[in-house]
C-alpha positions as CSV (number, residue, x, y, z in Angstrom):
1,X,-0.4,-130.5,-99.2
2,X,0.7,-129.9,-95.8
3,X,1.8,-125.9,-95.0
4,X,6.0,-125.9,-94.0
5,X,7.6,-124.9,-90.9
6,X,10.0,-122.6,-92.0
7,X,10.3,-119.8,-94.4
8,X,13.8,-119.0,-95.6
9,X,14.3,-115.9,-97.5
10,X,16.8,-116.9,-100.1
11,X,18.1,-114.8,-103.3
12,X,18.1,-116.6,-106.8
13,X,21.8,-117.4,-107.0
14,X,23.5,-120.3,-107.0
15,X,24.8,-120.6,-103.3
16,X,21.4,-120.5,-102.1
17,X,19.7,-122.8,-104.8
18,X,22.9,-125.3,-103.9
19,X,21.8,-125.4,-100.3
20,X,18.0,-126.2,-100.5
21,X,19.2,-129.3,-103.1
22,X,21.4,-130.5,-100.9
23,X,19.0,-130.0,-97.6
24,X,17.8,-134.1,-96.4
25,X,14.3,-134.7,-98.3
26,X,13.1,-134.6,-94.3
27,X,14.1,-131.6,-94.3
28,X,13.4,-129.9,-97.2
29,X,10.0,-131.4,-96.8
30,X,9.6,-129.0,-94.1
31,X,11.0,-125.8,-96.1
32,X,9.2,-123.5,-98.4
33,X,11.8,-120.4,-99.3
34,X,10.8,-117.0,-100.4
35,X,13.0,-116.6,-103.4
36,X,14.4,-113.0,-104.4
37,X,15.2,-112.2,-108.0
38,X,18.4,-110.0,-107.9
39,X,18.4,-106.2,-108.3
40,X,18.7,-105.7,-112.7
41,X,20.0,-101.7,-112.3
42,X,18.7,-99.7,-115.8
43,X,18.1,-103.4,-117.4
44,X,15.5,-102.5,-120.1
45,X,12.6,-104.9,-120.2
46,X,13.4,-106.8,-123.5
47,X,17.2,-107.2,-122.0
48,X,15.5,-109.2,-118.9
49,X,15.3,-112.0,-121.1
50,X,18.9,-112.2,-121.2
51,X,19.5,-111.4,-117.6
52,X,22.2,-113.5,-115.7
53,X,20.0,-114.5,-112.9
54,X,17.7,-116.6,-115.5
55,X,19.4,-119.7,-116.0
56,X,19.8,-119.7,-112.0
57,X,15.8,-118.8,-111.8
58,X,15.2,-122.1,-114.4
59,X,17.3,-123.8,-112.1
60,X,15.2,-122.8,-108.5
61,X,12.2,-123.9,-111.0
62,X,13.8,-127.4,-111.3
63,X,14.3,-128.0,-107.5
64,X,11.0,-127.8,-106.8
65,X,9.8,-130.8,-108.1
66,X,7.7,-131.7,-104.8
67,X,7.4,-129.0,-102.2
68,X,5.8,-124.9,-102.5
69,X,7.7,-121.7,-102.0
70,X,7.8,-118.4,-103.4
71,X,9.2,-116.2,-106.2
72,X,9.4,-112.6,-105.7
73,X,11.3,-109.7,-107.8
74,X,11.4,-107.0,-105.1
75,X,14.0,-104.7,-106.4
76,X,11.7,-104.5,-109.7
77,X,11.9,-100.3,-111.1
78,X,8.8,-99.0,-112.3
79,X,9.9,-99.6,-116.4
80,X,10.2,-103.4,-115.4
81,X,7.6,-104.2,-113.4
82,X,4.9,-105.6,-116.5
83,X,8.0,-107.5,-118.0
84,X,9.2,-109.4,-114.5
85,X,5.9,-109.8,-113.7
86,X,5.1,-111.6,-116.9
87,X,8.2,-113.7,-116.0
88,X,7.5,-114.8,-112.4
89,X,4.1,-115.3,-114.6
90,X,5.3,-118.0,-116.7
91,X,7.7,-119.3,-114.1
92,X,4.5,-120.2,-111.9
93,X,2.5,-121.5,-115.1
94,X,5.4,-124.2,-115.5
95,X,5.5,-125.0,-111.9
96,X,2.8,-124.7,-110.0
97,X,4.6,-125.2,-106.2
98,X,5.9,-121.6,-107.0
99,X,3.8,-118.9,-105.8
100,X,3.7,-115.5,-107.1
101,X,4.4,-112.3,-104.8
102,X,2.7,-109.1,-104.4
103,X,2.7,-106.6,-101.5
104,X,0.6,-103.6,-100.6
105,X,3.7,-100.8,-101.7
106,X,3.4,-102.8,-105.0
107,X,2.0,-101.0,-108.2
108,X,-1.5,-101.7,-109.1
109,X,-0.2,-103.7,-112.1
110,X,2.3,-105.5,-110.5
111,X,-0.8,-106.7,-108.0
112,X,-3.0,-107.4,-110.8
113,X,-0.3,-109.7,-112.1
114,X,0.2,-111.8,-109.1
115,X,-3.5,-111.9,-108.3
116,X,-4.5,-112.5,-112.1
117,X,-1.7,-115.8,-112.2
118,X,-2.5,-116.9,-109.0
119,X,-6.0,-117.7,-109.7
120,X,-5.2,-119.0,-113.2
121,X,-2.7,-121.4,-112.0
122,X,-4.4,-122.0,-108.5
123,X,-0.9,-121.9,-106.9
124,X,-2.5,-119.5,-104.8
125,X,-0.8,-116.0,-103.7
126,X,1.8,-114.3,-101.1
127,X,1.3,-111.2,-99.7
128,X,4.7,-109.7,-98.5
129,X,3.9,-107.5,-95.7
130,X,7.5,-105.3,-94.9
131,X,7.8,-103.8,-91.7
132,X,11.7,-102.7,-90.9
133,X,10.6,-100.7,-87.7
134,X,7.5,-99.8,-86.0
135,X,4.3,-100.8,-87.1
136,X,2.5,-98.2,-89.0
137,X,-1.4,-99.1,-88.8
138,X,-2.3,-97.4,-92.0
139,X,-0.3,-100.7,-93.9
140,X,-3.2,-102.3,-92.5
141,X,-5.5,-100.6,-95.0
142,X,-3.4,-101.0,-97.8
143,X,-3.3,-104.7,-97.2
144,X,-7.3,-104.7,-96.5
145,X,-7.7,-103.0,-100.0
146,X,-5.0,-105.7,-101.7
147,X,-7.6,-109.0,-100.2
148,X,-10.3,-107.2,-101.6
149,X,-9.4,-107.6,-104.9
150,X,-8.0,-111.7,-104.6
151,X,-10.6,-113.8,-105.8
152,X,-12.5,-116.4,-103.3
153,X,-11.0,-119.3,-104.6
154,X,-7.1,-118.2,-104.4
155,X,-5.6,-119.1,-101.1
156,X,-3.7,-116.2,-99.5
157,X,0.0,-116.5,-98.0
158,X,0.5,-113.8,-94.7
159,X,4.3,-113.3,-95.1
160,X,4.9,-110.6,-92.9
161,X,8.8,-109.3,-93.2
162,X,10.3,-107.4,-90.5
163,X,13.7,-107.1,-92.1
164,X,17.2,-106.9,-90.1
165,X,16.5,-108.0,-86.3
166,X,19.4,-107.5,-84.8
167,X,20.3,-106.9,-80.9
168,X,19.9,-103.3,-81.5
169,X,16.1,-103.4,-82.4
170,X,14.6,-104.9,-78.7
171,X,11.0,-104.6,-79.6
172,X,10.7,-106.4,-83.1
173,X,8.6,-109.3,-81.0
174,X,6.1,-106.7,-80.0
175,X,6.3,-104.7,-83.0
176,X,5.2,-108.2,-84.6
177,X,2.3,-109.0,-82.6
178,X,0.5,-105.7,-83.1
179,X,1.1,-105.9,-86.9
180,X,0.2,-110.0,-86.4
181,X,-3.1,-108.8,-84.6
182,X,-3.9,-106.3,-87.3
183,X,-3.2,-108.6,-90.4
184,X,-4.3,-111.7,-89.3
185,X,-7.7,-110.4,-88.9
186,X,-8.0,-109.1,-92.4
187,X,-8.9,-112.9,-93.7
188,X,-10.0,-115.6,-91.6
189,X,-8.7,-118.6,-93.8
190,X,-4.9,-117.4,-94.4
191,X,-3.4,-120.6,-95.9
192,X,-0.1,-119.5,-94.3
193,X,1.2,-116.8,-91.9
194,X,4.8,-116.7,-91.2
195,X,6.9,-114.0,-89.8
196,X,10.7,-113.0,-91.5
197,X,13.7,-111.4,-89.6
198,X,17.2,-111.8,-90.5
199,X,20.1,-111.7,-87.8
200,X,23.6,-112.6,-89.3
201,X,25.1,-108.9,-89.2
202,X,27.0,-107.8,-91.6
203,X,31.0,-108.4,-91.7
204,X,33.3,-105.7,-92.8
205,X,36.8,-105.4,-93.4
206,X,37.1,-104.0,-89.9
207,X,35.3,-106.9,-87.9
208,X,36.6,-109.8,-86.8
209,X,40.2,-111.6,-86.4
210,X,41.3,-113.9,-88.9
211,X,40.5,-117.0,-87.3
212,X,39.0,-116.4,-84.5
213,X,35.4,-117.6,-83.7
214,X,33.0,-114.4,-83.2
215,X,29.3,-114.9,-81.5
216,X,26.2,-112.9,-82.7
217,X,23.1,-113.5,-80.6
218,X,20.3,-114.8,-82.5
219,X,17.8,-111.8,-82.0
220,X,15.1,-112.8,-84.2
221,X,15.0,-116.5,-82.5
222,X,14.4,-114.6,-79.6
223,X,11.6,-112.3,-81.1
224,X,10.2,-115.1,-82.6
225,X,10.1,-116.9,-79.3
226,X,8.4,-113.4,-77.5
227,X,5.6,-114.3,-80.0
228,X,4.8,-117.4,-79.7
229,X,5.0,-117.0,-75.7
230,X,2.1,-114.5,-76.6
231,X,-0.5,-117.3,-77.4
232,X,-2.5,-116.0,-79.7
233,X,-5.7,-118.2,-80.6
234,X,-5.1,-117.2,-84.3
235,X,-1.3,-117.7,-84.3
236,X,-1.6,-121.5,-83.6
237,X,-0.1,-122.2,-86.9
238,X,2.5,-119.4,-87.2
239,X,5.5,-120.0,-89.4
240,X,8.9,-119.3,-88.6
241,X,11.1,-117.4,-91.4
242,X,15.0,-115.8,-91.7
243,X,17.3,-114.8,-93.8
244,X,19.8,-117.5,-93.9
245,X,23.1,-117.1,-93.0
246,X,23.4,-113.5,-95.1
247,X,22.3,-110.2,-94.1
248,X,19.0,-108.9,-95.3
249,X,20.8,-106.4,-97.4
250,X,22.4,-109.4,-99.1
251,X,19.9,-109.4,-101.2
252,X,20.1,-106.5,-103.2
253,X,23.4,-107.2,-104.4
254,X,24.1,-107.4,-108.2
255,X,25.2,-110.9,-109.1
256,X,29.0,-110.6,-110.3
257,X,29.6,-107.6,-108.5
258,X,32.6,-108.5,-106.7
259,X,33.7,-108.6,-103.1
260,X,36.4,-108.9,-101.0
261,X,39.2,-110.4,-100.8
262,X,38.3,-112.2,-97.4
263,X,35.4,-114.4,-96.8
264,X,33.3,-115.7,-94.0
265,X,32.4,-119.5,-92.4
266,X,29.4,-119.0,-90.7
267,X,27.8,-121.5,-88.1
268,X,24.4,-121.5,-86.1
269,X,24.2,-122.9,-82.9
270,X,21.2,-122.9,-80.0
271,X,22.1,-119.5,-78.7
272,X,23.8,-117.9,-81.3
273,X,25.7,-117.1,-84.9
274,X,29.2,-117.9,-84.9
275,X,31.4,-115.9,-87.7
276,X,34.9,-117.1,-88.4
277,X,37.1,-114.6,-91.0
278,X,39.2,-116.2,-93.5
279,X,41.6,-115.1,-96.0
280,X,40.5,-115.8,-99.9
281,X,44.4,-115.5,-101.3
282,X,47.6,-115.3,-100.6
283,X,50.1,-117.8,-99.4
284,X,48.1,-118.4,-95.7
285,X,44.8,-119.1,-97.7
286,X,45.0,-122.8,-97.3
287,X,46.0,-123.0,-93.5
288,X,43.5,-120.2,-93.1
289,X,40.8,-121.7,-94.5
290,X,41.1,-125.4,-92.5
291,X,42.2,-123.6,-89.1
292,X,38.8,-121.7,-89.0
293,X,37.1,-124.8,-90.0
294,X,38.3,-126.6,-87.0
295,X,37.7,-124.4,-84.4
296,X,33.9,-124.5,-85.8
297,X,33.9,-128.0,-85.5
298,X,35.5,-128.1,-82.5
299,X,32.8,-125.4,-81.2
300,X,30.9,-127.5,-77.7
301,X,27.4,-127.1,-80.0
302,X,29.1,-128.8,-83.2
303,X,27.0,-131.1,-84.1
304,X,27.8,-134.3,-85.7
305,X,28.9,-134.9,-89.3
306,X,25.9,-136.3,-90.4
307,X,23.6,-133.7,-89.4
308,X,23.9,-131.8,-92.8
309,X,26.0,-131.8,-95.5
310,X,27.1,-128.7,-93.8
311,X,28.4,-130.5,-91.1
312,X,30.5,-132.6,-93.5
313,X,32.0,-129.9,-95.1
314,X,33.0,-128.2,-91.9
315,X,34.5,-131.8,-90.6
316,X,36.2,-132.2,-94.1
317,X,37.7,-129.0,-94.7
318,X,39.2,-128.9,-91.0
319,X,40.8,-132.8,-91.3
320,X,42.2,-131.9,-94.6
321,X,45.5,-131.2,-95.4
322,X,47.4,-127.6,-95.0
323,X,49.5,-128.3,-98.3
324,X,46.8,-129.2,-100.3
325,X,44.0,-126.0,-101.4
326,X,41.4,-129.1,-102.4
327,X,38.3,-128.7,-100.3
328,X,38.5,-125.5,-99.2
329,X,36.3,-124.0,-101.1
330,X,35.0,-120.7,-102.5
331,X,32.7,-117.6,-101.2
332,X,29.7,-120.0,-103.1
333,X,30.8,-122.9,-101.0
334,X,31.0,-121.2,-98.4
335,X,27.6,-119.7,-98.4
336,X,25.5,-123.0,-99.4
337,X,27.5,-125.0,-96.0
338,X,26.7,-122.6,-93.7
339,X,22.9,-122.2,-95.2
340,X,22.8,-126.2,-95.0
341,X,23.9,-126.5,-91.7
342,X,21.4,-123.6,-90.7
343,X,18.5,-124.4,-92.3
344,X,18.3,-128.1,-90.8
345,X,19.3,-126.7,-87.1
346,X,15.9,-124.3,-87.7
347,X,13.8,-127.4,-88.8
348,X,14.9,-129.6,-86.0
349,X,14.2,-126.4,-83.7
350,X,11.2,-125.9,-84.5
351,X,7.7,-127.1,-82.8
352,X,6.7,-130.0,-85.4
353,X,9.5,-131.6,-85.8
């Protein structure tokens, strides 16, 4: 089975589980997400069978049905880490494209877990590397210590995760490489080394114009472009990964927890993230809605209808009419179009493709 291009961190929750279904099987061929289990505040482990997020994660298990990715419960507290573990456990026992996670900051159960299921199911392991500033060479030893103890026969993923990369944070690219250079060198047969950055910023209430397009620059494309210029011999194979269309932060938010009362169409394009506000009530919701549709698809870099089933959504939406609420969907709509639309721009960007 052939490695994929790109890496998408994703949370368990429907949006996001929406999006990767609805990706073009060329596509999603080449797309193998890191899924997120969502934060479970003072959940006690025997009430973690009756989380909300488990129908969703039975769901993500369904999807994958022909290509890998990842399942990962990094907000786990100490008192649950033995009971999600045995969870992502049996989630990789049923399906064996999903691969457990451990990282070096992990608890030595929590490791022995994800090492002790990836050899049994032979779905092989990722190691989740986090680096949200400056590289700190003693995470080298940690991870050193961690491939000690994965047995011969388990293939090991590199998934190194840098975090937010945002304008504001200029040497994430060479921050990369010297934690690339260190990492890489730990294992000479890594089945799969991909860097993660996320780059949509975060809205709040006082960002923005209703309506009105805004442009982000897409700083991690441009770190991830500073590496590969680097030309590393052992980097030949390097994998691109983001964050979607959400914030890294995104994912540590409690599923039903609210939001408000505005929402967000987001768009990628070549050179940047375009953001367009729109109001989730009131009697301007409709008009709103389909105004900031159409100035995203009549953005110069729109591309055609047929790109994604993002694409369509956008052209619908914006040729629908203002009297009529049908079409314009919801903060979950919202989310899987502009992930659709993003995810099969990064594909088609990418060397490979």
């Amino acid at each position: 089975m052939s490695e994929p291009l790109y890496v998408p961190v994703l949370p368990v929750r429907q949006h996001a589980r929406m999006a990767y279904e609805r990706l073009r099987p060329d596509i999603q061929a080449s797309v193998a997400p890191l899924w997120n289990l969502p934060p479970s505040p003072g959940t006690t482990p025997a009430q973690l069978e009756k989380a909300r997020w488990q129908k969703e994660l039975r769901r993500v298990r369904g999807v994958h049905r022909r290509h890998p990715g990842w399942i990962d419960a990094p907000f786990a507290e100490a008192a649950q880490a033995s009971a999600l573990a045995e969870i992502l456990a049996e989630c990789s026992a049923l399906n064996h494209l999903l691969r457990p996670v451990t990282g070096p900051e992990r608890g030595e159960a929590q490791q022995t877990a994800a090492l002790e299921t990836a050899r049994r199911c032979g779905c092989g392991v990722g190691v989740r590397v986090r680096m949200p500033g400056e590289w700190d060479g003693a995470v080298a030893e940690a991870v050193g210590a961690l491939m000690g103890r994965v047995d011969r026969k388990v293939p090991v993923d590199l998934l190194l995760d840098l975090g937010a990369v945002l304008p504001g944070r200029p040497d994430a690219g060479k921050e990369a490489l010297r934690a690339l250079d260190a990492l890489v060198a730990l294992a000479g047969d890594w089945r799969t080394v991909a860097v993660l950055g996320g780059a949509f910023p975060h809205v709040t209430d006082d960002m923005m114009r209703f309506g009105e397009p805004h442009e982000e620059p897409r700083a991690d494309w441009d770190a991830w472009h500073e590496i590969r210029a680097a030309r590393r011999d052992r980097l030949s194979r390097l994998r691109y990964g983001d964050y979607g269309v959400q914030p890294p932060a995104a994912l540590a938010t409690e599923p039903g927890s609210g939001g408000p009362p505005w929402g967000v169409l987001r768009y990628t394009t070549d050179r940047s993230f375009v953001l367009c506000k729109v109001p989730n009530g009131g009697p301007d919701r409709t008009a709103g809605i389909r105004t900031a549709a159409r100035r995203i698809r009549d953005l110069p870099d729109f591309r055609p209808a047929v790109a994604s089933a993002g694409e369509t959504w956008f052209r619908d939406c914006a040729d629908g009419p203002m009297t009529d609420s049908e079409g314009t969907g919801t903060h979950t709509q919202w989310l899987w179009a502009g992930n659709v639309q993003h995810m099969a721009h990064v594909v088609r960007s990418l060397p490979g493709t």
